[in-house]
N, C-alpha and C positions, 0 to 999 in steps of 0.2 A: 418223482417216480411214485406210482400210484399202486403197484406190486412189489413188495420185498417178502421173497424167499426166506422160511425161517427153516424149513426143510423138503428140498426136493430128491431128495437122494434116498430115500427110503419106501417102506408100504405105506404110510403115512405122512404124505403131503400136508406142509402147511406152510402158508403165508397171510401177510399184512395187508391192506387192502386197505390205504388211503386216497383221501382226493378225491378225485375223478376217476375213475379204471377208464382205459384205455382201449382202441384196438389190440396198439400192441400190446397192452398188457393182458389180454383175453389172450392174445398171440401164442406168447409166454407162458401163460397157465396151460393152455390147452400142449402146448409142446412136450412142457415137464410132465406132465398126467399121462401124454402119449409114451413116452421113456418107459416111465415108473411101471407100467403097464406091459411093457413089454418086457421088462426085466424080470416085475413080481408078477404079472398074469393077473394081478388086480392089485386095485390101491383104496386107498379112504384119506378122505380130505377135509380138514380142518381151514377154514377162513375166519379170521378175524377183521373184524370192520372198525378201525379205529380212526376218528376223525372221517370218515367216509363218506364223499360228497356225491355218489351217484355215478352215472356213465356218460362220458362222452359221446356227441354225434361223433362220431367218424368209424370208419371200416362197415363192415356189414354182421350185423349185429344179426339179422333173422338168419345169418347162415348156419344151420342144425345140423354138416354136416357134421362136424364131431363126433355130436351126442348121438347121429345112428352110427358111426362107425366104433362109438369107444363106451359109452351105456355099460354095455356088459361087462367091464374091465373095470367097474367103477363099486364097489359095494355101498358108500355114504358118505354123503358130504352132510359136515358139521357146519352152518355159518354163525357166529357169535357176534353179535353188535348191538346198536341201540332200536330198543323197541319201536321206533318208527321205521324202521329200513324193513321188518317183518313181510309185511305183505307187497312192496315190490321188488324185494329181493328173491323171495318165493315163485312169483308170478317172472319176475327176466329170468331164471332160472328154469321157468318151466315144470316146476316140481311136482302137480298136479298129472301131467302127462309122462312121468319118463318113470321107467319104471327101479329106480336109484332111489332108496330111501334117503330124503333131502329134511333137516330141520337147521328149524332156526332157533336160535336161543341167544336170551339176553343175555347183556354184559356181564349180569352178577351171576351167571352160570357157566362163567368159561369153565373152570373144571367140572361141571356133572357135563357139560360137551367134550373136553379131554378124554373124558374117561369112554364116552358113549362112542367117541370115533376109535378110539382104542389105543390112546396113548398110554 
């Protein structure tokens, strides 16, 4: 499994993100975010990238519709992993275009990203 939940039941979402992610594991994230969202009316999201091999082909990966339907219900995602994943994790994510303040931060800064997502 390429997503383990280390908390989805709260304002602040986070999980593991090993492997390969998946459709269904986009599936997954995108479902708990849509919950969390409708429970708290906004959430913030911490990903950790540990061992993290990149994305799978499968599902359809350009479908945006999510991010116009749930954008607004998002205030920040944190991503934490190894400084090569930086600029393509940035760029599938679309960080540049959505208007969610989105950073990445290295491994040796998972807590000033704890703190900055608001744990």
């Amino acid at each position: 499994m390429a997503c383990e939940w280390i908390d989805a039941d709260s304002k602040v979402l986070r999980a593991r993100l090993s492997g390969l992610l998946t459709g269904s594991d986009r599936a997954q994230i995108e479902d708990n975010a849509k919950r969390a969202i409708a429970r708290f009316g906004s959430v913030r999201c911490l990903l950790v990238l540990d061992d993290f091999g990149g994305w799978q082909r499968d599902g359809d990966w350009g479908d945006l519709s999510f991010q116009a339907e749930n954008d607004a219900g998002i205030e920040r995602i944190a991503v934490v992993g190894e400084e090569k994943w930086r600029e393509d994790v940035l760029a599938f994510m679309a960080a540049p275009l959505r208007s969610i303040d989105i950073r990445f931060f290295d491994a040796a800064e998972a807590a000033v990203a704890e703190e900055w997502v608001g744990g």
